[in-house]
C-alpha positions as CSV (number, residue, x, y, z in Angstrom):
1,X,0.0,0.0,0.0
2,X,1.2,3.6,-0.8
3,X,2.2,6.0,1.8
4,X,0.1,9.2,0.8
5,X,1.8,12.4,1.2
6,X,-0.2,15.7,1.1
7,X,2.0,19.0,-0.1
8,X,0.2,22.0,0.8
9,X,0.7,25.3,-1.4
10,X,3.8,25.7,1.0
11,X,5.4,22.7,0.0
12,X,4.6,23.6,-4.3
13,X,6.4,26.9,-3.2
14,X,9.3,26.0,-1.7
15,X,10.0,23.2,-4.2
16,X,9.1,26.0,-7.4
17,X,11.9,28.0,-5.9
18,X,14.1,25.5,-5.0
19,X,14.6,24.3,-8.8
20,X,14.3,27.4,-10.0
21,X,17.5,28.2,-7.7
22,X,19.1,24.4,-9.4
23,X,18.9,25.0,-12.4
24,X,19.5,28.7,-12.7
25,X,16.4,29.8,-14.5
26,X,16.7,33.4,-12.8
27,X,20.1,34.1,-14.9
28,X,18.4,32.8,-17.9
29,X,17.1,34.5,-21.0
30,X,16.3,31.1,-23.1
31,X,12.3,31.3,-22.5
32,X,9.7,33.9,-23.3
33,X,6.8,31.7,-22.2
34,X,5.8,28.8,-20.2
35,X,3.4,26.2,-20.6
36,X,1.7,23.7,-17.7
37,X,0.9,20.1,-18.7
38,X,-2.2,19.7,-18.5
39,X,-4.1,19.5,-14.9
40,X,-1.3,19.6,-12.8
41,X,1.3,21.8,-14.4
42,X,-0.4,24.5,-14.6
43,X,-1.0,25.9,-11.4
44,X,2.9,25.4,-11.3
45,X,3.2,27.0,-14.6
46,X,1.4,30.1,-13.0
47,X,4.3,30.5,-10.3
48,X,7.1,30.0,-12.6
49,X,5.6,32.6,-14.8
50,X,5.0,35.3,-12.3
51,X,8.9,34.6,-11.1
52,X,11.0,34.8,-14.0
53,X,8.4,37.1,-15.7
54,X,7.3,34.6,-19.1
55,X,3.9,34.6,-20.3
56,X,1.5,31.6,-20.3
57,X,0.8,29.6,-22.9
58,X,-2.5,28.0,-23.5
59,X,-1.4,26.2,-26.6
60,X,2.0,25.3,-28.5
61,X,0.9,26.3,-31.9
62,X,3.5,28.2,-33.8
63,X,5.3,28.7,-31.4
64,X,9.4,28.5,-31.2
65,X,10.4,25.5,-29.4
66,X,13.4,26.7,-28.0
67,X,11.6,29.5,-26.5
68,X,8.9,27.1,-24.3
69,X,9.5,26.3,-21.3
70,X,7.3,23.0,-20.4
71,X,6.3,22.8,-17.0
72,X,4.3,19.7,-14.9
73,X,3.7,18.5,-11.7
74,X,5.5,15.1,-11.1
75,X,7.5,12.2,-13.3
76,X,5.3,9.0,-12.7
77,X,6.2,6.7,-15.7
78,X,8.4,9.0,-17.8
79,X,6.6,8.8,-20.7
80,X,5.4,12.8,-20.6
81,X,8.8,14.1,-20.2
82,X,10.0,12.0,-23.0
83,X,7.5,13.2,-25.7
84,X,8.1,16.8,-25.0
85,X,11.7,16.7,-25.1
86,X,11.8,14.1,-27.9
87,X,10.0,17.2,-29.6
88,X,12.4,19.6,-28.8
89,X,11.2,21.6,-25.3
90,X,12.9,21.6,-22.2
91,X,11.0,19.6,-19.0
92,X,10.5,20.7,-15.6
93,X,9.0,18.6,-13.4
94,X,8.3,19.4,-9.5
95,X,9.0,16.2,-8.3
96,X,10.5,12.4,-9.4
97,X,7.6,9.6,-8.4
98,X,8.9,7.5,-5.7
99,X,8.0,3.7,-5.0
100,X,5.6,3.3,-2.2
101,X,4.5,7.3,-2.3
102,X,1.6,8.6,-3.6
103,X,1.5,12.9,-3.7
104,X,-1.4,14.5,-3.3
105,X,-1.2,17.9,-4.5
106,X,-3.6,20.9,-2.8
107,X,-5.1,21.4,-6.2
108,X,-6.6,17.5,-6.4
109,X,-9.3,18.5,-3.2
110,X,-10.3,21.5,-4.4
111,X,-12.7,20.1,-6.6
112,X,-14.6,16.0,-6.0
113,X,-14.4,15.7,-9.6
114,X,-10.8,17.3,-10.6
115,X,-9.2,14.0,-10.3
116,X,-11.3,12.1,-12.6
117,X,-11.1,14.7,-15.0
118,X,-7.3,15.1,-14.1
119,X,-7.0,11.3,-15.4
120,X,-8.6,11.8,-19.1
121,X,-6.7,14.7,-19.5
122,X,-3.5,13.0,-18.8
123,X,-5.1,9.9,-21.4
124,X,-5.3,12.9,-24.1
125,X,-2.0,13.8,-23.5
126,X,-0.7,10.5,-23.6
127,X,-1.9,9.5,-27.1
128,X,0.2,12.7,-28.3
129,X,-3.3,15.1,-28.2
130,X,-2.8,18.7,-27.1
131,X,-5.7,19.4,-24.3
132,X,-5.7,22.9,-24.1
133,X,-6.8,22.5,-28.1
134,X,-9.9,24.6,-28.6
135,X,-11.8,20.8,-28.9
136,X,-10.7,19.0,-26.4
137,X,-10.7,21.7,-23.5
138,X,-14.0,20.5,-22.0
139,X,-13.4,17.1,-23.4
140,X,-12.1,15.8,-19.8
141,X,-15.5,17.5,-18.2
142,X,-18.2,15.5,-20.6
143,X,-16.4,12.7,-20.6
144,X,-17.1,12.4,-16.9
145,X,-20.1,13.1,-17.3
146,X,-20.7,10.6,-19.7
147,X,-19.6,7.8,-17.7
148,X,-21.9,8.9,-14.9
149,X,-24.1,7.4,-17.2
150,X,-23.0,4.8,-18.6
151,X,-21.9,3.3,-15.2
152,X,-25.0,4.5,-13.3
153,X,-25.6,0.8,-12.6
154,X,-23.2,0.9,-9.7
155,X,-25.7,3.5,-8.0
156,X,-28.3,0.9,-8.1
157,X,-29.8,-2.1,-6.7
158,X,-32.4,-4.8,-8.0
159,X,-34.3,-4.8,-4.6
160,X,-35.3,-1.0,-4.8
161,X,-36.9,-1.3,-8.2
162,X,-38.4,-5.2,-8.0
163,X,-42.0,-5.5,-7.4
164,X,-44.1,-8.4,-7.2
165,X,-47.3,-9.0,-7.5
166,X,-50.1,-11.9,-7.5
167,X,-49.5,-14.2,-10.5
168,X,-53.6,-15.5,-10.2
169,X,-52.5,-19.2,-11.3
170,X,-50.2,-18.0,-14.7
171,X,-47.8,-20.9,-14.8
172,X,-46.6,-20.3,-18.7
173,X,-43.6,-18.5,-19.7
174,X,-43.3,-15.0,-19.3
175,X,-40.4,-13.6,-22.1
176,X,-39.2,-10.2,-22.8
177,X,-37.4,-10.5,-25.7
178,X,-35.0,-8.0,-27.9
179,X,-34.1,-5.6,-25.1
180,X,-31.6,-3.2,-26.5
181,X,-28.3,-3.9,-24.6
182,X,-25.4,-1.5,-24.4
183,X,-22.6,-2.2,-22.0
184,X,-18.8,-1.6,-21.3
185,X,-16.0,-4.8,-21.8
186,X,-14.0,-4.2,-18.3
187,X,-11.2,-5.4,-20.6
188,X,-10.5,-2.8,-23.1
189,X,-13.3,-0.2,-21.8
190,X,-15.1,-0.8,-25.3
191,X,-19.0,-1.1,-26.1
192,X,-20.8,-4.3,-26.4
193,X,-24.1,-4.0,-28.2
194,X,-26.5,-6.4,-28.9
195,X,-30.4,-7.5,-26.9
196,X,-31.4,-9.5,-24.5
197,X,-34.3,-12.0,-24.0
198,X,-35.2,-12.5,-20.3
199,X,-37.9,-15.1,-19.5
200,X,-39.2,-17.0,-16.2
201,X,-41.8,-19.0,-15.0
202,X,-43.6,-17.7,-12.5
203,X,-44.6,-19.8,-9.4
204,X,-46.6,-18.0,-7.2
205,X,-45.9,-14.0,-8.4
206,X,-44.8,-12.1,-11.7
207,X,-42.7,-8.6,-11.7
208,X,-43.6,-6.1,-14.0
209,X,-42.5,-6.3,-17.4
210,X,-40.6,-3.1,-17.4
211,X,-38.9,-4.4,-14.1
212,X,-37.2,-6.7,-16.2
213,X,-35.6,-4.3,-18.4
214,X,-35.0,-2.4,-15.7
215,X,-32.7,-5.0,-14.4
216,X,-30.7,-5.7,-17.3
217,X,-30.0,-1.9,-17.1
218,X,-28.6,-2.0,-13.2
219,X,-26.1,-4.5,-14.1
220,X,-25.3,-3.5,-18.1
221,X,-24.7,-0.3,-17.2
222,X,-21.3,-1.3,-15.2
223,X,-17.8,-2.4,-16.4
224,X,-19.0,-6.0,-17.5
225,X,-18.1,-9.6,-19.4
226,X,-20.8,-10.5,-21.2
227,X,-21.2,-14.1,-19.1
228,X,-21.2,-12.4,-15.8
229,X,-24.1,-10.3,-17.3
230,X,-26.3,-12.8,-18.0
231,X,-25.6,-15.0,-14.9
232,X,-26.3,-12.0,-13.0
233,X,-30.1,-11.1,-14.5
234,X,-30.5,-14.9,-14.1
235,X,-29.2,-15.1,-10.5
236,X,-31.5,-12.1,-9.6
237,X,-34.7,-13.2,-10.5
238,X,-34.4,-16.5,-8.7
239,X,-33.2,-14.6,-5.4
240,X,-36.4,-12.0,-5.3
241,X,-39.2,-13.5,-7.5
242,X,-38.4,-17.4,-6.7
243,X,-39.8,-18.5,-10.1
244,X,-40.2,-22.4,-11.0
245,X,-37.0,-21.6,-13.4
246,X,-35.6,-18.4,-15.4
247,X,-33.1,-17.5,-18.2
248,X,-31.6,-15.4,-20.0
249,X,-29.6,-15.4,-23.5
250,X,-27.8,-12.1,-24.9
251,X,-27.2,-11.5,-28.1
252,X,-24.0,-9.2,-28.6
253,X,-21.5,-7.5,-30.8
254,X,-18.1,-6.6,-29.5
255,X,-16.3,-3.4,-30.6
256,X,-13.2,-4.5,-29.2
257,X,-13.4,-7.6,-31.5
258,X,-14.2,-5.0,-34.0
259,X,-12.0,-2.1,-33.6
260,X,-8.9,-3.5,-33.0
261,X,-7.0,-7.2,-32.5
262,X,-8.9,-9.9,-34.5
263,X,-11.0,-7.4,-36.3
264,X,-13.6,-10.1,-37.2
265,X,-16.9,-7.6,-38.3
266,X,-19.4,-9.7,-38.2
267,X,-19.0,-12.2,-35.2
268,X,-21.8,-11.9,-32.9
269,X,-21.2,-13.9,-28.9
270,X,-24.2,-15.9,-27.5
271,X,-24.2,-16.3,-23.9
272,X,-26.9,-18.5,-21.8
273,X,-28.0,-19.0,-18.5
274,X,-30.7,-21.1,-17.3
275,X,-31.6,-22.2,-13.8
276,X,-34.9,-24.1,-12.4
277,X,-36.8,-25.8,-14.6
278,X,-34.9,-24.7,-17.9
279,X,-31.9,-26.6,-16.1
280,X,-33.6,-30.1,-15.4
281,X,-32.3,-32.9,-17.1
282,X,-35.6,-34.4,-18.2
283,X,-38.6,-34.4,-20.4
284,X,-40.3,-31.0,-18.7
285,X,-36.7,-29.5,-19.0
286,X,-36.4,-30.2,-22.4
287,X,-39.7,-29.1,-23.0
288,X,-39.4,-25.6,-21.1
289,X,-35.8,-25.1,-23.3
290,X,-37.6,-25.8,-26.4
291,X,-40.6,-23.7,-25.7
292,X,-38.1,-20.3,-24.7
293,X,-36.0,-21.2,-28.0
294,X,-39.8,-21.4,-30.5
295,X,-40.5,-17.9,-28.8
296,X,-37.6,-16.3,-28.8
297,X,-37.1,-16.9,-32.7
């Protein structure tokens, strides 16, 4: 586990003058402007600025290299550093990551979200994107907000939507089929797409029909594997409804099949789960699998 270390503005101070005193910058005339990386650099870059008088840059379009004086907040993997110098600025980092440390600078607590957007903008930046370009400055911000959607399962719970009611002797199979499904792979962060068929065979009490959509939603809408999915919609409607069997079968495409790796366009993964009676190993078994499969088609 890391040790956590939390600099206050005293601690960015000291350590902004203390490398400014290193490496000389006072006595130097190399730099007319400096730029922050993108979050943390650039409450830094704002110090450096106001003490060897530069002027901020927003963006490194046409401007002279040589002239640039890249500034950031700490040297985790190396990889940041690297580009900008490989492109002909010279670095300035506060601080060197150390193993077993994690900083927390005063500008991380200032706002709940900055460190979630903090982490997309260092993505951006890590693919060789500039994020102070006029496109992608509020990029980090709606792609937060975009995620508070599509993983809004995690808020949720099946027992605060699920409700039963009186079956009045209906003993038949009960399918909801062709639910549009959209989920995340937890592997590559990637959409799946594809539908859903839910069914179940009520003993004593049904659930709503929209309840069942409803469901697929809670746990969809999460970092997911497609066979978890469907064990979990399964898994849940035995637990609260107690139904003489259930199932469910998805139906999906895979972007990250398609966009990169195997490519394959037209593949399309089947998953299954069946408990109860849509389980059993005999002629009423059978006869309940063969009954969901004549529906569902």
């Amino acid at each position: 586990m890391s040790n956590i270390r939390k600099l206050t503005w005293q601690d960015i101070e000291y350590q902004v003058s203390l490398i400014i005193k290193d490496n000389h910058l006072n006595n130097s005339s190399l730099w007319k402007y400096v730029y922050g990386v993108p979050r943390g650099g650039i409450s830094i870059s704002i110090m450096f600025a106001q003490r060897l008088s530069l002027k901020i840059l927003t963006c490194l379009d046409r401007i002279a290299k040589e002239e640039v004086l890249i500034i950031d907040d700490i040297i985790d993997s190396g990889k940041t550093k690297e580009r900008y110098i490989q492109q002909g600025y010279h670095f300035i980092a506060l601080y060197q990551a150390k193993q077993g440390e994690w900083l927390e600078f005063p500008w991380e607590t200032m706002i709940n979200e900055a460190p979630a957007q903090d982490a997309i903008t260092r993505i951006i930046e890590s693919i060789g994107e500039d994020p102070n370009r006029q496109g992608l400055q509020e990029t980090p911000k709606r792609v937060i907000e975009s995620y508070e959607y599509l993983f809004s399962g995690y808020d949720q719970k099946p027992e605060d939507i699920i409700k039963v009611f009186d079956s009045d002797g209906y003993d038949q199979i009960v399918l909801l089929k062709d639910i549009e499904l959209y989920s995340m792979c937890e592997h590559h962060m990637l959409p799946f797409i594809g539908k859903a068929h839910i069914a179940y065979i009520p003993d004593k009490e049904v659930i709503g029909v929209s309840k069942l959509a409803r469901l697929m939603e809670i746990y969809s809408r999460r970092l997911q594997i497609q066979e978890r999915l469907t064990v979990q919609i399964t898994d849940v409607l035995m637990k609260f409804l107690e139904p003489i069997g259930a199932a469910c079968i998805i139906e999906a495409e895979h972007l990250c099949m398609r966009m990169r790796g195997i490519e394959k366009q037209n593949s399309v993964m089947v998953t299954s789960c069946m408990r109860g009676v849509f389980l059993q190993n005999d002629n009423r078994g059978a006869e309940a699998r063969s009954e969901l499969m004549r529906l569902i088609k």
